[in-house]
N, C-alpha and C positions, 0 to 999 in steps of 0.2 A: 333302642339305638341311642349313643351316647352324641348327643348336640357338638357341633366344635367349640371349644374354647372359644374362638374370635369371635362369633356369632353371640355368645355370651358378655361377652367384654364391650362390644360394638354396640350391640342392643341395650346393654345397661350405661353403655355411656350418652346413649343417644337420649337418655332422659335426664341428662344433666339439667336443661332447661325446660324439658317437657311435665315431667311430673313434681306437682307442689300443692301444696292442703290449699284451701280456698281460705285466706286470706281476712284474719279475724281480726290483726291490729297491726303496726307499722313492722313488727317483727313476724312475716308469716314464719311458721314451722313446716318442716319437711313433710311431703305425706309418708306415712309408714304404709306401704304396702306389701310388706316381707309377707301376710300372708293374702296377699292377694294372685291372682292367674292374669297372665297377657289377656285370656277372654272374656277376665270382666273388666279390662282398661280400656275407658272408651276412647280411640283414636280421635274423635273432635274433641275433645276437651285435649286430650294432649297437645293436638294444634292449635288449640285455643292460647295455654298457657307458654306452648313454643313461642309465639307472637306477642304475648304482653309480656315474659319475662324481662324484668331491670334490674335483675343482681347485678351487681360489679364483680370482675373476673375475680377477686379475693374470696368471697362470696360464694361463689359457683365452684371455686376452689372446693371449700370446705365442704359444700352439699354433696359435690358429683362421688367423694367416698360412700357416703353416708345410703346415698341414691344407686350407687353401683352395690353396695352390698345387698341391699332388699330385694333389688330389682333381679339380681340373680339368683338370691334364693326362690323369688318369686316363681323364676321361669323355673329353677330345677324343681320347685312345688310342684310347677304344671306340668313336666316332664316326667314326674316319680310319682305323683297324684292321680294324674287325669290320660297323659299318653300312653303312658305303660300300662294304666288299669286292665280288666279283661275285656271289659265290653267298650272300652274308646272308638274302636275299629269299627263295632256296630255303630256307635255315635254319629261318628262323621259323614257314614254312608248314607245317613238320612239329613245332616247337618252341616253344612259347612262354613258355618259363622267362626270357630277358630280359626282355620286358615286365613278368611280375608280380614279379621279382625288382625292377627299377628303380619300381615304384608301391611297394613293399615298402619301400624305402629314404625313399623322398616320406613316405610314412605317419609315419616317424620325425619328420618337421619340426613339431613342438610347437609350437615357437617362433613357429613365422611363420605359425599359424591358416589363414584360408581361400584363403590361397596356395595351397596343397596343392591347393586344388582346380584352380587358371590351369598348375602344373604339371606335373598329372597329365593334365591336358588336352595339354599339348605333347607329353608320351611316344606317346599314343594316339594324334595324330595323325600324327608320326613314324611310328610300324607301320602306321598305315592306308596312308599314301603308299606304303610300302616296298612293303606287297605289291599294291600296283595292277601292280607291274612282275613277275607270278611268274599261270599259268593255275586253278592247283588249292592247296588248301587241305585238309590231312589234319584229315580229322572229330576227331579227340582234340584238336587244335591249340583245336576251339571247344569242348569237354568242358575244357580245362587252361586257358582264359579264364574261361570264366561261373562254371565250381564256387567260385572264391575271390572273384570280386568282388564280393559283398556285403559279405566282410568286411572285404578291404581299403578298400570305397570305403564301405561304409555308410553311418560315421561322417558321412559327409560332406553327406551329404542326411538325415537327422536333419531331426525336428521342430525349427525354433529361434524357436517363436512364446514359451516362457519366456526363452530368453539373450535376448531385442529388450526384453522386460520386466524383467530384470532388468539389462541396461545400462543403460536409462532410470533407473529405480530408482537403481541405482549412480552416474550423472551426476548427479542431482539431490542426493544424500547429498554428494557431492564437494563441490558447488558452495555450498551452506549452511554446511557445514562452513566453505570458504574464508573465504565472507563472515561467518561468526561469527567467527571468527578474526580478520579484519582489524576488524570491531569491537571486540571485546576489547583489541587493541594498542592500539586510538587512544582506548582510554578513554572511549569517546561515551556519553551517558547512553542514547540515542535510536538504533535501527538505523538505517542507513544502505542503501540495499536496492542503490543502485548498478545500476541498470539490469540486475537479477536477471531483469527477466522477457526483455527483450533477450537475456540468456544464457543461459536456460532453451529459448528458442525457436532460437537458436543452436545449442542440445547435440542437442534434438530433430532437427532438421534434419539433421548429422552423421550422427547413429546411423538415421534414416531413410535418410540417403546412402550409411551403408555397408550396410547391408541390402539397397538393392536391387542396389549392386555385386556383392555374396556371390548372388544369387540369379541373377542375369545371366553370373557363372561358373559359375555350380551349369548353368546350362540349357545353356551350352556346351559342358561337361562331359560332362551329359547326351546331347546331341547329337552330339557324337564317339563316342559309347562305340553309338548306333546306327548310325552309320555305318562304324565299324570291324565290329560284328555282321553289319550287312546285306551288308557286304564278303566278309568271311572265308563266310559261308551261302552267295553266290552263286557262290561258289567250292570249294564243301567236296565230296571226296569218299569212297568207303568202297571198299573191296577186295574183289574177290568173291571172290578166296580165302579171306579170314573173314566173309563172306558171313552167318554164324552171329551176328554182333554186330552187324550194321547199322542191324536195326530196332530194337533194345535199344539202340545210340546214337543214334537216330531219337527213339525216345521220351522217353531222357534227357535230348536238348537243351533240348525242348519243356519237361522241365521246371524245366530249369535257367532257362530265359527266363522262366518264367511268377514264379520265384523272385525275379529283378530287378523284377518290377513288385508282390510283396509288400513285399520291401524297403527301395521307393519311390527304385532308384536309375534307372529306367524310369519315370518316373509317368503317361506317356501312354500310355490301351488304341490307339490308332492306331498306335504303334510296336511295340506288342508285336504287333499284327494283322498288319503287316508284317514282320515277323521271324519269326511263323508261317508266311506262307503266303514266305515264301525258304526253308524248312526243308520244307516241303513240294515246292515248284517242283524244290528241288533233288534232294530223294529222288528224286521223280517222275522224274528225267533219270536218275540211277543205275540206279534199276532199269530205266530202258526200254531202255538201252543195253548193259546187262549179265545183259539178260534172257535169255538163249539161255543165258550160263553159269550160272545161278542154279535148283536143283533145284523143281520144283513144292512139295515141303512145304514150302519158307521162303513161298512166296506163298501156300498154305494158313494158315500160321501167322499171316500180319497178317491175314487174311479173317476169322479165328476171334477174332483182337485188336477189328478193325472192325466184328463181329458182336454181339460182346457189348460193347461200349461200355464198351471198360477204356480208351481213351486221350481224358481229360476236354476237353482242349483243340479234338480232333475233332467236340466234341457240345453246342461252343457257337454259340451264335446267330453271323451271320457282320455285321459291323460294315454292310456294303451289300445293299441291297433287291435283290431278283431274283437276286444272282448264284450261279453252283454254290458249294454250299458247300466248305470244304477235303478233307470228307470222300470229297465226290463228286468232286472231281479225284483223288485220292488212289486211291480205287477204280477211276473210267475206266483210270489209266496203271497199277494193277494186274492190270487184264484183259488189256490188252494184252502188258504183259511175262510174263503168266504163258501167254498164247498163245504170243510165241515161244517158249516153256520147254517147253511141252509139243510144238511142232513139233519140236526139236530131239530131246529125249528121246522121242520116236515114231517120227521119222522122219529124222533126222542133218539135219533143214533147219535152215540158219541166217538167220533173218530180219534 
């Protein structure tokens, strides 16, 4: 899939003051990373040199070509090199250090505010597409997405009902100022308002027009990030050779999701409802499948979890009338699989 242009041009500008060689004598030199990949740029060190750069704009001038050429051959390296390869798709199903390492690098764009969010949207949906072409999904792959993205993505769903008021605030200081100004020069005894309120209803409008843009990326954003979720769950599985971690990554998930919707980078309980019951769906297939290999006390062990109502998420109301709740699928596909477990361990039957 061919990246957008902007996403190219934004991201390699975004290291105009980010990426620079470590600094040998009063003249540092540019790093050349033309063959390097976004996934071996380490986003601290890029934050690092975002914060101590003192080029003068002349300076940064001359770099930002020099840093926008590499940095885009870079990425299309990483895009003709590494995404497109044959087996990438298997990569990331078990890895997902490019993705949070490439949002890690977006995060850096200071500069170009709620971009960040239209381009952190193209990454996500990039890895979504990737892995529609790959069957299974290693469980840590979704434990090494959700653990960080609060913090990378936080910021970005933030309350911003103060910044819409203090723009406002801010345009209308701007604008008085102007027009006292140009009073002042022309010497007038008498203000001159110049169709103030025409441009007041002007600025208003803007700063309304960009607000709802920012929020209409915010919800798309948003909406990738459960559609890659609902992806990788439908697809996620555990090893019954460590059999020992599954339900302890079972429960983690659960509340790592529920983390996204404290957040507010999730803000719909309907998505979170559905992200529950695919993290359920899917247990439910692992163990019934891997029931004959799996010892009777791990299925003792969640009975005793389901029993005493240590898993909170289990022992909420269920968003639709009448239906089983997650707990009582949860249980049915436990009885089952723990029947084959004990066929097996009884009697060598494998169901």
């Amino acid at each position: 899939m061919k990246i957008k242009n902007k996403v190219l041009t934004i991201v390699g500008l975004s290291l105009i003051f980010c990426v620079k060689a470590k600094c040998e004598s009063e003249n540092p030199q540019i790093l050349d990373f033309e063959n390097e990949t976004p996934s071996s740029l380490s986003a601290k060190t890029i934050q690092q040199n975002l914060t101590s750069q003192k080029d003068t704009q002349e300076e940064a001038e001359d770099s930002k070509n020099v840093i926008l050429k590499n940095f885009n051959n870079s990425l299309s390296k990483y895009i003709n090199e590494q995404f497109n390869s044959e087996g990438y798709a298997y990569y990331i199903s078990t890895n997902a250090s490019h993705l949070l390492e490439l949002l890690e690098i977006i995060k850096c764009l200071d500069e170009f505010g709620s971009d960040k969010v239209i381009y952190s949207y193209t990454i996500f949906k990039l890895f979504n597409d990737k892995l529609k072409s790959i069957e299974l999904v290693d469980h840590t792959v979704i434990h090494q997405i959700l653990d960080p993205l609060p913090k990378i993505l936080g910021s970005y769903f933030a309350k911003k009902q103060t910044k819409y008021l203090d723009s406002i605030k801010r345009s209308i200081e701007l604008m008085l100022q102007a027009k006292l100004t140009e009073h002042l020069t022309q010497n007038a005894y008498e203000p001159k308002l110049n169709n103030i309120y025409s441009d007041l209803s002007k600025s208003f409008l803007e700063i309304h027009q960009n607000e709802i843009e920012k929020l209409e990326s915010e919800n798309k954003l948003r909406n990738i990030i459960v559609r890659l979720l609902e992806h990788t769950l439908s697809k996620a599985t555990w090893n019954s050779i460590f059999y020992q971690s599954s339900w302890q990554s079972f429960t983690t998930i659960a509340h790592l999701i529920k983390h996204l919707f404290t957040t507010g980078i999730i803000d719909d309980e309907d998505d979170i409802d559905s992200l529950y019951w695919s993290l359920v769906h899917r247990f439910n297939y692992f163990i019934e499948i891997m029931g004959s290999d799996l010892p009777v006390e791990f299925f003792d062990e969640i009975e005793d979890d389901l029993e005493n109502e240590l898993i909170p998420f289990l022992e909420e109301e269920e968003q639709d009338d009448f239906i089983k709740t997650k707990k009582e699928v949860l249980l049915e596909s436990l009885l089952s699989a723990k029947t084959k477990a004990l066929a097996f361990e009884k009697a060598g039957i494998i169901a």
